[in-house]
C-alpha positions as CSV (number, residue, x, y, z in Angstrom):
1,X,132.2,94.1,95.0
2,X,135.4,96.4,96.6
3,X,135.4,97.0,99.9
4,X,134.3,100.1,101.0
5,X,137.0,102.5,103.1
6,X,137.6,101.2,106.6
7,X,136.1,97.6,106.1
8,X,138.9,95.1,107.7
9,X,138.4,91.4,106.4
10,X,140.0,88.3,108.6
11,X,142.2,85.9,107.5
12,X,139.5,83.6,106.2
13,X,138.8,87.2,103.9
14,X,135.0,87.4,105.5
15,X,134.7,91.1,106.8
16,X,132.3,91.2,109.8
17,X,132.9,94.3,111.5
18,X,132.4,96.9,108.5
19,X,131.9,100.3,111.0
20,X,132.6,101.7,114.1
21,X,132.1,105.0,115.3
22,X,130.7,107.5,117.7
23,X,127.9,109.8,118.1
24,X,128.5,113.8,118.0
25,X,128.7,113.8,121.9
26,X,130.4,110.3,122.6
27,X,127.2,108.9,124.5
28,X,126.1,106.5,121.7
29,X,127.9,103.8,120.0
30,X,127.1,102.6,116.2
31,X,128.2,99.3,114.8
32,X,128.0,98.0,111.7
33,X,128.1,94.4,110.6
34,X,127.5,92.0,107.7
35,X,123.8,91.6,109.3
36,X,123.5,94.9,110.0
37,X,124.2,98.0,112.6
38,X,123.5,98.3,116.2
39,X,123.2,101.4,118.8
40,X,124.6,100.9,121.8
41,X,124.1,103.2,125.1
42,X,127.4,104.6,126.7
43,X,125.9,104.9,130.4
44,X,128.3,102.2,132.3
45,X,131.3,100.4,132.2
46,X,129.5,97.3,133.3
47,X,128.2,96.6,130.1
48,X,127.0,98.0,127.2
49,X,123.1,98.6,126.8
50,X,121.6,97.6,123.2
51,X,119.5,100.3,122.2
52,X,119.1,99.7,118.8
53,X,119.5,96.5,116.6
54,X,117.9,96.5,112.7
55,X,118.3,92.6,113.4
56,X,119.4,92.2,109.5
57,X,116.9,95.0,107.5
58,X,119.5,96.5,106.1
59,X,122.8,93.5,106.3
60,X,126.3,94.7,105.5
61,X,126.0,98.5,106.5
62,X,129.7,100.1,106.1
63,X,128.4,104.0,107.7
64,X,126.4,104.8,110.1
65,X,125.5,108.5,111.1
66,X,123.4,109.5,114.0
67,X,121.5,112.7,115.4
68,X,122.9,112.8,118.9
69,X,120.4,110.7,120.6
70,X,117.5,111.1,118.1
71,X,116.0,108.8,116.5
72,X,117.2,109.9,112.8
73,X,120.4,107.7,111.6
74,X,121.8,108.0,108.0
75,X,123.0,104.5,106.9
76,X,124.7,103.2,103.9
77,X,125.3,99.4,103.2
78,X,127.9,97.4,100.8
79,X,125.1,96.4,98.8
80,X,123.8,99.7,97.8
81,X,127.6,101.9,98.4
82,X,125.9,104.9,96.0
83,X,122.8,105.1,98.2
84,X,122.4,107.0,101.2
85,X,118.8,106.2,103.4
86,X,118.0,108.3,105.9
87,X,115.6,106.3,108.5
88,X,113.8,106.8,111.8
89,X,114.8,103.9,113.7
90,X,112.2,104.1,116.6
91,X,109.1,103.6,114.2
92,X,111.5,101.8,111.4
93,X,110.3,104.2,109.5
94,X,112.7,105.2,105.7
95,X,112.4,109.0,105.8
96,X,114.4,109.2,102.2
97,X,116.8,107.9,99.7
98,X,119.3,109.6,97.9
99,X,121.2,108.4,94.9
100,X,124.4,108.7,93.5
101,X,126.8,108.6,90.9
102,X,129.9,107.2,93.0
103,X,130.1,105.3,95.9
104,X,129.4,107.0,99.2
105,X,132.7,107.5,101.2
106,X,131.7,109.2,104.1
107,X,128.6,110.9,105.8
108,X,128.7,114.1,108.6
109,X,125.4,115.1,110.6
110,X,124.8,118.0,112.9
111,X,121.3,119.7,114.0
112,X,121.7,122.0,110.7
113,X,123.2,119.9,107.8
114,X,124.1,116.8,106.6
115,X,126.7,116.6,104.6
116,X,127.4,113.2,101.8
117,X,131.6,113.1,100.5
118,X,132.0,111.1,97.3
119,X,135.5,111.2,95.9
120,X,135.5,114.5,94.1
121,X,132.4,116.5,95.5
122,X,130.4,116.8,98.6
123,X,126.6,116.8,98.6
124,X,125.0,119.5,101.6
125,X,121.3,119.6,102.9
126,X,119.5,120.8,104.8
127,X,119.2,118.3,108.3
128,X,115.4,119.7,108.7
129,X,113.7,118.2,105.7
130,X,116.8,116.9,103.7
131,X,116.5,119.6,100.9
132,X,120.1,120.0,98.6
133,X,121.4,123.5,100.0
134,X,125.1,123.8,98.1
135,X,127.0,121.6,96.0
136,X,131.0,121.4,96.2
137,X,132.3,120.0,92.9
138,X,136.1,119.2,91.9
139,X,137.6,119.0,95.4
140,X,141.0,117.2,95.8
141,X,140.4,113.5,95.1
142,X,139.9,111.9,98.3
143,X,139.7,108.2,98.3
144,X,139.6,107.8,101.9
145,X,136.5,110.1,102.4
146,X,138.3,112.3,104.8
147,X,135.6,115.1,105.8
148,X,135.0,116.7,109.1
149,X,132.0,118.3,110.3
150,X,131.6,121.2,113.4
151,X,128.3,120.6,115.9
152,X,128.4,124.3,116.9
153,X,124.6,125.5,116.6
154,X,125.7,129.0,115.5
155,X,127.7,128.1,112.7
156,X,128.5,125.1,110.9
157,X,132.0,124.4,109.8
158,X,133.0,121.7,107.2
159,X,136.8,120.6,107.2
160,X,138.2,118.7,104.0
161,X,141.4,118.3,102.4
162,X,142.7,121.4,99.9
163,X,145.2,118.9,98.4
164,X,145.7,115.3,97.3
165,X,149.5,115.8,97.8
166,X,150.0,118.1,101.1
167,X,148.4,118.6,104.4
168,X,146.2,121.3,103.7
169,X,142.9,121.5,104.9
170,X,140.2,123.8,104.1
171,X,137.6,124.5,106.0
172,X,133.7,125.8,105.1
173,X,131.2,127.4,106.3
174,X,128.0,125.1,105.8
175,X,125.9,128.0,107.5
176,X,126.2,130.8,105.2
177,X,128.4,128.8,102.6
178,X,131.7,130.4,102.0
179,X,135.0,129.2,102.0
180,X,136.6,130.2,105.7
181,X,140.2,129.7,105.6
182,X,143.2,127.3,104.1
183,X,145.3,125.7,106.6
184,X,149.2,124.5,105.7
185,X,148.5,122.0,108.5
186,X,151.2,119.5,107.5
187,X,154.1,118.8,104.2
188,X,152.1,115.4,103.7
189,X,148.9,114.3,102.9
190,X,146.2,114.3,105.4
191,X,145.2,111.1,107.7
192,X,142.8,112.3,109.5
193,X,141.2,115.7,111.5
194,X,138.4,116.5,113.5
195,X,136.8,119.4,115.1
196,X,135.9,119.7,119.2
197,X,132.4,119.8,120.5
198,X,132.0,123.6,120.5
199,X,133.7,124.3,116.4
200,X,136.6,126.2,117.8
201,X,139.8,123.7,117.9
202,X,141.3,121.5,114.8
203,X,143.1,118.7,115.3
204,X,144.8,117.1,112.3
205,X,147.5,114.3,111.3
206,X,149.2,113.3,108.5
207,X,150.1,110.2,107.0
208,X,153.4,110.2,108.7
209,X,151.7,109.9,112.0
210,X,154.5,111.4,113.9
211,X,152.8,114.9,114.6
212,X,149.4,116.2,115.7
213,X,148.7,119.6,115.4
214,X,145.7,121.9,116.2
215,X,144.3,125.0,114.9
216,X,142.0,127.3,116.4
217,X,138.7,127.8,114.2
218,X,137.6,130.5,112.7
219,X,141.1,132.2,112.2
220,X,143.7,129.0,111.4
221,X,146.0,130.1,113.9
222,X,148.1,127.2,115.6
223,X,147.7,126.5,119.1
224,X,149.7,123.0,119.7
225,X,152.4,120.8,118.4
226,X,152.1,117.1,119.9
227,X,154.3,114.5,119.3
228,X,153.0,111.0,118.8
229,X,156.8,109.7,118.6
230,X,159.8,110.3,116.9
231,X,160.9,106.9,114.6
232,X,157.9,105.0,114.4
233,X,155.4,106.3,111.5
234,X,151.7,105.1,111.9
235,X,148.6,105.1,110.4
236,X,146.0,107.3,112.7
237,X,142.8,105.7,112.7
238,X,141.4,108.4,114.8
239,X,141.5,111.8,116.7
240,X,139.0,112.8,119.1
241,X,138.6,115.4,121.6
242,X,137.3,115.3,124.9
243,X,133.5,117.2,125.7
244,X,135.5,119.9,127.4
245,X,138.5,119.8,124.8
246,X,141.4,119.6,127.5
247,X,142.1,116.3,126.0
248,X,142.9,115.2,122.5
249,X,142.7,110.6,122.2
250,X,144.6,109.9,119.2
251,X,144.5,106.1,117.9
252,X,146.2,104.0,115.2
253,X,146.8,100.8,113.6
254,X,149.3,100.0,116.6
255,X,148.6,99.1,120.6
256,X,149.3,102.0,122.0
257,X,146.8,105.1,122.2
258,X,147.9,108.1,123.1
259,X,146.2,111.3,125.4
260,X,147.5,114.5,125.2
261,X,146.4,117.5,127.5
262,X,146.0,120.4,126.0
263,X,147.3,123.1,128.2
264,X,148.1,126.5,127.2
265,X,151.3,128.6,127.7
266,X,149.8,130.4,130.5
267,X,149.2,127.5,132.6
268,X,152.1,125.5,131.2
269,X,154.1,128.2,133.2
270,X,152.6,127.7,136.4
271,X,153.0,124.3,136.0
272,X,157.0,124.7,135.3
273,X,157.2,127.3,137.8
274,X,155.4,124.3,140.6
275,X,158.3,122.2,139.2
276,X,161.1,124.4,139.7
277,X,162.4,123.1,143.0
278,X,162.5,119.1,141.1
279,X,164.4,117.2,138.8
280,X,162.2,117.1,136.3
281,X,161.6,121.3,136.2
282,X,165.4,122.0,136.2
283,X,165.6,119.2,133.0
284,X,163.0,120.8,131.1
285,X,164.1,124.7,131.8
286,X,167.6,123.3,130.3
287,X,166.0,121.5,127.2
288,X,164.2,125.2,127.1
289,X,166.9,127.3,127.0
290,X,169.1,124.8,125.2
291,X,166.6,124.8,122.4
292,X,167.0,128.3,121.4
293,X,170.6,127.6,120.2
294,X,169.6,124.8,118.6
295,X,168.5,124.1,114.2
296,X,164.8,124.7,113.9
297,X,164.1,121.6,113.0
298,X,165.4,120.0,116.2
299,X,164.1,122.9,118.6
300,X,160.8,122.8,116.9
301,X,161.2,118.8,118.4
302,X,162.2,119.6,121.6
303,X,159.2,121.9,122.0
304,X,156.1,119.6,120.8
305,X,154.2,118.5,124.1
306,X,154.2,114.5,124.6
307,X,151.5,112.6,125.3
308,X,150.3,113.5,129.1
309,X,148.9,109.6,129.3
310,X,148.4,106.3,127.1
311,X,146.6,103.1,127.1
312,X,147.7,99.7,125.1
313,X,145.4,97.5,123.8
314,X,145.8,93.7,124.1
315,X,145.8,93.1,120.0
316,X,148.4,94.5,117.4
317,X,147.1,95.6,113.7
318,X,144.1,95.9,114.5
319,X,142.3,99.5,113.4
320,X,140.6,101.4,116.4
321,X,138.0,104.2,117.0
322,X,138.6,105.8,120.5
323,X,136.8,108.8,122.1
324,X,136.9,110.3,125.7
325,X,133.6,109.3,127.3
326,X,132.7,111.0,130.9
327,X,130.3,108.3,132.7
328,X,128.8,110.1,136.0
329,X,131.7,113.0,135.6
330,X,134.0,110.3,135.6
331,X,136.5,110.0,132.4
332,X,137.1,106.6,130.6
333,X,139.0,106.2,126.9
334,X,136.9,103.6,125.0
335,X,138.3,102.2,121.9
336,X,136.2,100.2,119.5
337,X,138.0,97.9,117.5
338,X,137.3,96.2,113.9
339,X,138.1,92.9,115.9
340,X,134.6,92.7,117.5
341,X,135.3,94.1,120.9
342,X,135.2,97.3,123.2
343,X,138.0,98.2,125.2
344,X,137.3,100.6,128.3
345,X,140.0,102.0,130.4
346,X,140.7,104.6,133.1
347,X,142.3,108.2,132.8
348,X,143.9,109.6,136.0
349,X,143.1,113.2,134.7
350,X,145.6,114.6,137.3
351,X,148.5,112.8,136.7
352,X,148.3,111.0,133.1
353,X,150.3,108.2,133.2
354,X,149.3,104.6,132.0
355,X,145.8,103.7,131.8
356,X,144.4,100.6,133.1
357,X,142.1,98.0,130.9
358,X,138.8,98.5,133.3
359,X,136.3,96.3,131.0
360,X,135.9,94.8,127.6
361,X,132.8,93.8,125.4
362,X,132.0,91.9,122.6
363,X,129.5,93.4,119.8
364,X,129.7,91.0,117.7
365,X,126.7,88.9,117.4
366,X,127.5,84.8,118.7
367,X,131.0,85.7,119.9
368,X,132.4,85.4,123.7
369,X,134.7,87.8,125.1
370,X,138.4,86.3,125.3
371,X,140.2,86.5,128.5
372,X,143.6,88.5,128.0
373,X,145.7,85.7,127.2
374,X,143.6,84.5,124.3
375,X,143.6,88.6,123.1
376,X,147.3,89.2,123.3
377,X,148.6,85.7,121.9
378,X,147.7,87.0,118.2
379,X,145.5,84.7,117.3
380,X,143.5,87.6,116.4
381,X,144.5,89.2,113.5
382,X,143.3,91.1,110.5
383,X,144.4,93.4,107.8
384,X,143.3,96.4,106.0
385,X,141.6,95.7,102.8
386,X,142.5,99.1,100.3
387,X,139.9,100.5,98.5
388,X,140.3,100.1,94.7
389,X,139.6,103.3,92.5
390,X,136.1,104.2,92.3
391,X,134.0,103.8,88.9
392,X,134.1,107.3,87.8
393,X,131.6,107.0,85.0
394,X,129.1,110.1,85.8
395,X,125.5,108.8,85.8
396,X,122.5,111.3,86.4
397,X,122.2,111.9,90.1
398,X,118.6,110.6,91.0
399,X,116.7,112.0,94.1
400,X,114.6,109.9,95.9
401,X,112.2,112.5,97.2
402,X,110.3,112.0,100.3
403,X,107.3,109.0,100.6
404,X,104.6,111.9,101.8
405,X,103.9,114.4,103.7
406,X,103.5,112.6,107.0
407,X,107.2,111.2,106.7
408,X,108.1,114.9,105.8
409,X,106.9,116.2,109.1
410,X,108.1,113.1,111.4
411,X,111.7,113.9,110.2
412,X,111.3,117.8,110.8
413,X,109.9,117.2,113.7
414,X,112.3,114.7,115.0
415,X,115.2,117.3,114.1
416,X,113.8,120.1,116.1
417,X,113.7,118.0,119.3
418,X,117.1,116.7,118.6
């Protein structure tokens, strides 16, 4: 069977880690394994409290989707990739399936819709009672199930790519379903992008890596140019914003994550006019003015911001999943890796800088955390398995529908509290 996107195997080609990601708010952390998924609480740095484990119900789960901190998760698993279940994990209760005719690539939840990307089409429902609401067919084929999905309350937004070939990126609204503008985001295709809590910034990346850029949301506009480095070409694993979205963590397939602040031109100013008296303000009102005589090309460089702090992990090659988690009002970077273990570190949110390893945990069932030395030596390695082209033979889309009633109004009811 092909590996589903994101699945990393080992050397000895056994895949364990299949998943990692985080909840809409970044206070719940989902893992999926060969013997299945677990929830983990985001309350401390001391250690990381097991909410959840299916203890091997469902074994080699590849997505995992939750409510917030409901109860509702949407799973998917290697040995059914074309079947989406929708469960109640408190009761382990199956609310629904839902069946496809390609593989599942990718799956979005908010309190309104739930969203299911396949390569060329994306499935829409309602999150209430999982009724279809809209159908998008013959989208840009997207292999690597790149979607992006808004938690605003108001109005829904879904981001996808507009083109297999560019960095274009279109954005719907899942509320009132209607296309809401086409963003030239970058010249080559898309790596990844992702909206902020409140559905009003972008963020995207190509496959260059280079570059991050965000948009504001509804109108497309752009609002920063941030450069990730200038030689070294990446693959981004991940971009997330902070809760307040004054910070944008940005991971890849090297050590190093980056943090940029997002400031804007008004209080960049003050900020240059504090530095006047210094070194540093009188080198960057020359690179200013210098830049206006400058090509495009290379004042456009000269004015991207740089990362305002970063944090390197103690493992190369490794793919990561980081988000900006506040704990008590107090702001850590935690980075899930596909090599079994959690990395937690600290964020002066002052004055940036390098961030300091606070804590790491395993979550990988029978495995002990290695000290630093054993981390950084290499002896942990593994490699990104691609995913082969999908069997495009259309089958007849079956519905599972619900079990009964009762299951019906647990679910509804379940996403109203949520």
């Amino acid at each position: 069977m092909s590996s589903p996107v994101g699945v990393q195997e080992s050397a000895s080609g056994t895949a364990e880690v299949l998943f990692v990601s985080f909840n809409q708010d970044h206070s719940c952390l989902h893992v999926g394994t060969k013997s299945g998924f677990t929830l983990y609480d985001l309350t401390t740095i001391e250690d990381l409290d097991t909410m959840y484990d299916n203890e091997g119900e469902t074994k080699d789960v590849y997505i995992i989707e939750r409510l917030y901190s409901s109860s509702l998760v949407a799973i998917v698993s290697m040995s059914s990739p074309r079947t989406l279940k929708v469960c109640y994990f408190k009761k382990g209760t199956e609310i629904c399936t839902k069946s496809y005719f390609n593989q599942i690539l990718a799956v979005r939840i908010n309190r309104q819709r739930l969203v299911v990307l396949l390569e060329d089409c994306m499935y829409i429902y309602s999150s209430k009672d999982m009724s279809l609401m809209h159908t998008i067919r013959d989208t840009p084929l997207n292999p690597k199930g790149l979607c992006a999905i808004s938690t605003n309350n108001e109005t829904a937004y879904l981001a996808y790519p507009g083109s297999a070939l560019t960095g274009e990126v279109q954005v719907f609204d899942i509320t009132n379903y209607k296309a809401v503008v086409n963003i030239s985001a970058h010249n080559g295709p898309l790596a990844q992008f992702v909206f902020d809590l409140m559905g009003t910034k972008l963020a995207t990346a190509s496959v260059k890596g280079t570059v991050i850029r965000v948009f504001s949301i509804p109108d497309g506009q752009p609002l920063f140019d941030l450069r990730r480095g200038l030689k070294r070409c990446v693959e981004i694993s991940c971009l997330a914003f902070s809760r307040e979205s004054t910070f944008l963590c940005v991971s890849s397939n090297t050590e190093t994550i980056h943090i940029f602040k997002l400031v804007d031109a008004s209080e960049k100013e003050m900020a240059t006019a504090d530095d006047n008296g210094s070194w540093m303000g009188y080198f960057n009102k020359v690179v200013s003015v210098s830049a206006s005589y400058l090509p495009t090309q290379v004042s456009s460089v000269l004015n991207q911001d740089r990362a305002f702090a970063t944090a390197k992990l103690p493992i190369l090659g490794v793919k990561s999943i980081c988000a900006i988690v506040s704990i008590q009002k107090v702001p850590y970077i935690f980075a899930a890796c596909y090599d079994g273990y959690v990395y937690i570190f600290n964020i002066d949110s002052k004055a940036g800088g390098v961030c300091d390893m606070v804590r790491q945990h395993c979550v990988m069932p029978g495995m002990d955390a290695p000290g630093k030395d054993d981390i950084s030596s290499g002896e942990m390695t593994s490699q990104v398995v691609n995913l082969p082209e999908a069997d495009r033979t259309k089958e007849e889309v079956h519905v599972v529908a619900f079990q009964n009633t009762e299951r019906h109004e647990e679910y509804k009811s379940e996403a109203d509290a949520s």
